[in-house]
Legacy VTK file of the C-alpha trace (Angstrom):
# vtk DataFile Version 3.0
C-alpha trace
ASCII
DATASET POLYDATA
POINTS 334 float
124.806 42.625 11.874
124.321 41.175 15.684
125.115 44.132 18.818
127.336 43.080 21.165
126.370 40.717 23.464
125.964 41.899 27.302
127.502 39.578 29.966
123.754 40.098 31.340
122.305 39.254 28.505
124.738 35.504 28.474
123.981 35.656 32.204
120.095 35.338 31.861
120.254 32.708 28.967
123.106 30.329 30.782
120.532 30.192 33.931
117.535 29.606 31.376
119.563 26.609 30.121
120.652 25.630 33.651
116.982 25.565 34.992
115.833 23.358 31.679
118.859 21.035 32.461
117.634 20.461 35.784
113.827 20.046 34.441
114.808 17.793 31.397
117.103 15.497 33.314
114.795 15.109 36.484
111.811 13.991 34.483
114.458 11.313 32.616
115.352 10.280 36.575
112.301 10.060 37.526
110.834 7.828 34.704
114.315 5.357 35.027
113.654 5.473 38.946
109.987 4.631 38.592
110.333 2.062 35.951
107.418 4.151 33.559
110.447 4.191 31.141
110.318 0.729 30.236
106.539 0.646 30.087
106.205 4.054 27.644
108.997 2.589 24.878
111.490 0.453 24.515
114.093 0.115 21.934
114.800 -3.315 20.966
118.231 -3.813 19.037
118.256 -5.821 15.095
120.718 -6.171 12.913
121.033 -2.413 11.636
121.467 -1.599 15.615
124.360 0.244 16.746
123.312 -1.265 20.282
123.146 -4.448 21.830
120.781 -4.005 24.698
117.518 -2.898 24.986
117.114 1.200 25.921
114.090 3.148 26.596
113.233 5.830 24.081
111.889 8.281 26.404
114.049 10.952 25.895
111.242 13.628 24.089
109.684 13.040 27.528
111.984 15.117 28.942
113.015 17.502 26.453
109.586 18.096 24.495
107.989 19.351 27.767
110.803 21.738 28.329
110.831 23.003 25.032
107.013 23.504 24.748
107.070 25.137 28.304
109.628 27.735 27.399
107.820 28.988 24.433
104.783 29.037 26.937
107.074 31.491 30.091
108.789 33.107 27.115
107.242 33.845 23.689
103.374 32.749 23.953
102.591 34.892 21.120
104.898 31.688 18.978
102.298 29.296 20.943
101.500 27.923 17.467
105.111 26.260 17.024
104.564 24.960 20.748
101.005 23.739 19.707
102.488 21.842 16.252
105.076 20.273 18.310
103.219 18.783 20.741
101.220 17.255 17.498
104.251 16.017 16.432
105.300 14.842 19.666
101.571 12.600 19.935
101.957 11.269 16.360
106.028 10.244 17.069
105.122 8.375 20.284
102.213 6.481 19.226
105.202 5.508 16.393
107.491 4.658 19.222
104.707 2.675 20.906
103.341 0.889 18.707
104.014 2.055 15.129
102.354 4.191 12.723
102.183 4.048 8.913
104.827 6.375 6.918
101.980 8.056 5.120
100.549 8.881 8.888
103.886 10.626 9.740
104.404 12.377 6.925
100.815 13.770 6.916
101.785 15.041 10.344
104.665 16.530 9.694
103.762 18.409 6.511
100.669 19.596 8.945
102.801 21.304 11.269
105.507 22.607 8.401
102.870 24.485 7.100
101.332 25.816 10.240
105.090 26.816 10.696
105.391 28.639 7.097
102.406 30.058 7.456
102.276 31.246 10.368
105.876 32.716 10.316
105.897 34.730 7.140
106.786 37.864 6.842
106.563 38.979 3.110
108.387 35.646 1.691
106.741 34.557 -1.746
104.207 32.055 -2.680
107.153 29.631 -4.700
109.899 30.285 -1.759
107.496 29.661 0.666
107.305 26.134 -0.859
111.194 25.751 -0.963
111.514 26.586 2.383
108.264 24.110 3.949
110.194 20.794 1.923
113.421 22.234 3.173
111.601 21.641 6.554
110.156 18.543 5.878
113.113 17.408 5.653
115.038 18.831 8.430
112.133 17.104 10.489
113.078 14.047 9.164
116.970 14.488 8.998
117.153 14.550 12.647
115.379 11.683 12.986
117.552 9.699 10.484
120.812 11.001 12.694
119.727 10.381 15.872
121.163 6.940 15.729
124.463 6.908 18.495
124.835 7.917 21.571
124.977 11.650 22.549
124.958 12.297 18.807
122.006 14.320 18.449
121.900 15.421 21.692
125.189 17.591 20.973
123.692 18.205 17.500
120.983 19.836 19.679
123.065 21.596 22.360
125.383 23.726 20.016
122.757 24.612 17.018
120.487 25.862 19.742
122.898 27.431 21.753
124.160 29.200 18.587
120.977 30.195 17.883
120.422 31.939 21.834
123.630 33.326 20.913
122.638 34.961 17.722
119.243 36.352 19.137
120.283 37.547 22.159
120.751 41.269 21.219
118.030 41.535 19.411
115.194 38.889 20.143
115.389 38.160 23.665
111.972 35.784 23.762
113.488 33.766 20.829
116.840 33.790 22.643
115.394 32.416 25.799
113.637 29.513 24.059
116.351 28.328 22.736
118.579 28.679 25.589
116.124 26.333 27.057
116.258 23.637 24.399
120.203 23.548 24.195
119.827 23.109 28.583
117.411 20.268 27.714
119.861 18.769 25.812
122.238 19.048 28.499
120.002 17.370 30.850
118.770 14.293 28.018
123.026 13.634 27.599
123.170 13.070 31.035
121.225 9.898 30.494
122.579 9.445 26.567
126.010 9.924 26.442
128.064 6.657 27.106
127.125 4.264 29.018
123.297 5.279 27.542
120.384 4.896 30.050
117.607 6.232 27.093
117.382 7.081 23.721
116.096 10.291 22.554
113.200 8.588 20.792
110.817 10.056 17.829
108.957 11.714 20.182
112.266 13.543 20.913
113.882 13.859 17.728
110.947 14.908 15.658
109.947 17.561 17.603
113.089 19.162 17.650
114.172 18.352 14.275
110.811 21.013 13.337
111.489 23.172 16.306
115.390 23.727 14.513
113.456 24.612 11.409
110.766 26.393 12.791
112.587 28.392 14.825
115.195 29.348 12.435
112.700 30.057 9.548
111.000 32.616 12.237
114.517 34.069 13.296
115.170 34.804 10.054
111.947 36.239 8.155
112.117 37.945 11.896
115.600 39.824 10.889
116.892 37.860 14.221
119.594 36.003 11.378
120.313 35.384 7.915
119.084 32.919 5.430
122.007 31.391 5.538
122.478 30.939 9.543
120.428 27.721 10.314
121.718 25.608 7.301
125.218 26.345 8.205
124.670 25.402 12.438
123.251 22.583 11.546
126.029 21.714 8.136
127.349 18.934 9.508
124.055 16.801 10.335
122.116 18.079 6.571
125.527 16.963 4.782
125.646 13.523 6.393
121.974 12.670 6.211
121.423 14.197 2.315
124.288 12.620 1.018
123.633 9.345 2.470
119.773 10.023 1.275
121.197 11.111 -2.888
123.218 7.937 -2.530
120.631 5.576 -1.602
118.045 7.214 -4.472
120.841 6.743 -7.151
121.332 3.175 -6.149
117.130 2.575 -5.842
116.775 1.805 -2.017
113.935 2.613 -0.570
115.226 5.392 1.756
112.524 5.345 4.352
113.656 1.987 5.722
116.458 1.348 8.463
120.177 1.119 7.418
123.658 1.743 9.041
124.711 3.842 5.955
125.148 7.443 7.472
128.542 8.602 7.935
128.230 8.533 11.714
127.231 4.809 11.203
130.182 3.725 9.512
132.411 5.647 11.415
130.983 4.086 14.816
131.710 0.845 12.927
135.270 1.403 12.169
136.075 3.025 15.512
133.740 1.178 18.215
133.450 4.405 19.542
129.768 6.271 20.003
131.895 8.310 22.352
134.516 9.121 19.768
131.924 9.733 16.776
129.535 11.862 19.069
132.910 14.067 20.027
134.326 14.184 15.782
130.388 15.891 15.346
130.296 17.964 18.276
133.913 19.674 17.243
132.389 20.062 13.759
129.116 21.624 15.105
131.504 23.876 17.270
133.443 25.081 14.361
130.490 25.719 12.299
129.142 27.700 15.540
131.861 29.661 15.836
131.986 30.699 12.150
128.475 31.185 12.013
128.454 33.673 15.212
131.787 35.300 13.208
129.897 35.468 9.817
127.260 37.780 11.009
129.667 40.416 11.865
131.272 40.142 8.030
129.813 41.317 4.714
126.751 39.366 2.754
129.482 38.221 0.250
132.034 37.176 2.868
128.832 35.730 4.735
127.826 33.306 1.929
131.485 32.677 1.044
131.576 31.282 4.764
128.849 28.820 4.735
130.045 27.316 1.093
133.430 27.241 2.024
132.350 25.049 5.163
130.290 23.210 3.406
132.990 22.263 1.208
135.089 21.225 4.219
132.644 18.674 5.319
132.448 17.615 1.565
136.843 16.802 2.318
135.865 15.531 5.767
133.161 13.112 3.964
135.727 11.870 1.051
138.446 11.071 3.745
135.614 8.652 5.836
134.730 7.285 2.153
138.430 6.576 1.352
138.696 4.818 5.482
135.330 2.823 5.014
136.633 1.302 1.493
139.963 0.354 3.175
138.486 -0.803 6.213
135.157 -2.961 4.378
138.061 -4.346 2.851
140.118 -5.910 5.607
137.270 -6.900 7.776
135.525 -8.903 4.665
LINES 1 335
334 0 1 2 3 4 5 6 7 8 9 10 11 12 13 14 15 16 17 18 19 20 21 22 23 24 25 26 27 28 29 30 31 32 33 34 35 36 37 38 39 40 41 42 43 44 45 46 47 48 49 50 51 52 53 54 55 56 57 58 59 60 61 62 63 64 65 66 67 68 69 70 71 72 73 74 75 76 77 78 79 80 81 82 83 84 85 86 87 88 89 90 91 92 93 94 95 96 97 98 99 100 101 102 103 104 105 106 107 108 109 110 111 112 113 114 115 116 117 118 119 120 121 122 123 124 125 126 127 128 129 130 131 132 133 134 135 136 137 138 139 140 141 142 143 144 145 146 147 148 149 150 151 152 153 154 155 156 157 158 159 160 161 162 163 164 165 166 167 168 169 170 171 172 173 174 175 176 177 178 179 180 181 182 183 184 185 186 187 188 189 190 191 192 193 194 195 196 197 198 199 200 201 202 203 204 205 206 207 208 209 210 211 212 213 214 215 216 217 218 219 220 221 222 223 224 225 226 227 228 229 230 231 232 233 234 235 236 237 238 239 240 241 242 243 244 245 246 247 248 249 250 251 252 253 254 255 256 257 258 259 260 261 262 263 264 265 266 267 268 269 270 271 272 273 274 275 276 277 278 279 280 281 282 283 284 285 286 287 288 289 290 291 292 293 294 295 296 297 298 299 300 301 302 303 304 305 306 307 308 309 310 311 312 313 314 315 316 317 318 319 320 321 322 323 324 325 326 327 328 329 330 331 332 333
């Protein structure tokens, strides 16, 4: 069970996040101001868009560098999760740039999920070790698949890493801190995401911190800094959509890999034509699941894993109920 937090402990993590803000958000200024963000890469809109302009993708510019330099001030002996990011962060640009085949990615980011396992453990079996590196895989590549509207991930990144500070910050202060600075960077990327966007996160934004999510929550845990259970339930509402939309595509024989406007944040900016409306449903839901998961710890194992499958099972109505509005609204518009 998590102490009791210290208002100088909150203190000392709210100016780590304020100080990222400010790093993150100046970098994104100055690459707008100078015009480098339309030379790095651009996002061109198709027909699977939810945009109609082009937008620079030069988000991970900002927030990679503030990540990776936090683990650097804060916790250099976890320099090997800064070092696999940064790989990550080369591989996803070159994608952004110019493209890269999926086999090239995926190499990559099985590279650095293993570094992470690896390097992590602490007394976790052979076969679970497994489990947990596809479980990571995929989290890499879930993030990537929901960073698709404005200020979506962004808040996706803001409360699961401020949870995170949260539930470190009594007893794994260099953890905390990092993470504090991640959910500032996130801060300081909406500032430039959230409606009317200026840049898009990118893959050199979204896979990075799609691994650092997993990383970092597979270290906080073998670490004793949370449970098992904590990073799948901050993050419930972004593994629910993107799975589901992934089991549904398998079962009907799509190749999943490819570009498509199936998510339920996808349909629901459809229905709405709202980014600012869908990006504000999430970030309540990623608040809720916060505040349950910060309430959880202080609770029994049983009433702990009760918790997380009863919220799961919430998202599961909340999913059915944007099924059920999709139908009716394919419906009337075709």
């Amino acid at each position: 069970m998590l102490g009791r937090l210290q208002l100088s402990d909150v203190g000392l993590l709210v100016t780590i996040g304020i100080v990222s803000a400010a790093l993150c958000s100046g970098i994104l200024a100055l690459l707008l101001r100078t015009g480098w963000a339309w030379d790095i890469a651009v996002d061109i809109p198709n027909h699977r868009s939810l945009h109609e302009r082009p937008i620079p993708r030069v988000g991970g510019w900002g927030v990679l560098p503030t990540a990776v330099l936090a683990i650097v001030l804060f916790a250099p002996s976890l320099r090997w999760i800064a070092a696999s990011a940064v790989l990550l962060g080369v591989v996803s640009q070159i994608d952004d740039r110019q493209g890269l085949p999926a086999r090239v990615r995926f190499a990559a980011h099985v590279l650095a999920v293993a570094v992470a396992v690896v390097a992590g453990a602490n007394g976790i079996s052979w076969w679970f070790a497994i489990v947990v590196g596809v479980a990571l895989v995929w989290l890499v590549n879930l993030y990537n698949f929901m960073d698709g509207s404005n200020g979506l991930a962004g808040g996706m990144t803001l409360f699961g890493f401020a949870t995170y500070a949260l539930a470190a910050s009594s007893t794994h202060g260099e953890l905390a801190s990092i993470c504090a600075a991640v959910a500032g960077a996130a801060v300081g990327f909406l500032l430039f995401n959230f409606q009317p966007a200026r840049v898009f996160l990118g893959d050199m934004g979204s896979i990075p911190l799609g691994f650092l999510a997993g990383a970092l929550g597979y270290w906080g845990w073998q670490h004793g800094a949370w449970p098992v259970w904590m990073p799948p339930l901050v993050f419930a509402p972004f593994i629910a959509d993107a799975t589901v939309t992934l089991l549904r595509r398998l079962a009907r024989g799509e190749r999943f890999w490819e570009a498509h406007r199936q998510h339920y944040y996808q349909r629901l900016v459809q229905m709405t034509g709202s980014h600012v409306r869908v990006a504000l449903t999430y970030g309540a839901l990623m608040l809720c699941g916060s505040v349950l998961a910060i309430t959880a710890t202080r609770t029994t194992t049983a009433m702990q894993w009760t918790m997380c499958i009863a919220w799961y099972g919430v998202l599961a109505v909340v999913g059915l109920c944007i099924d059920a509005k999709w139908r009716h609204w394919s419906r009337a518009a075709g």
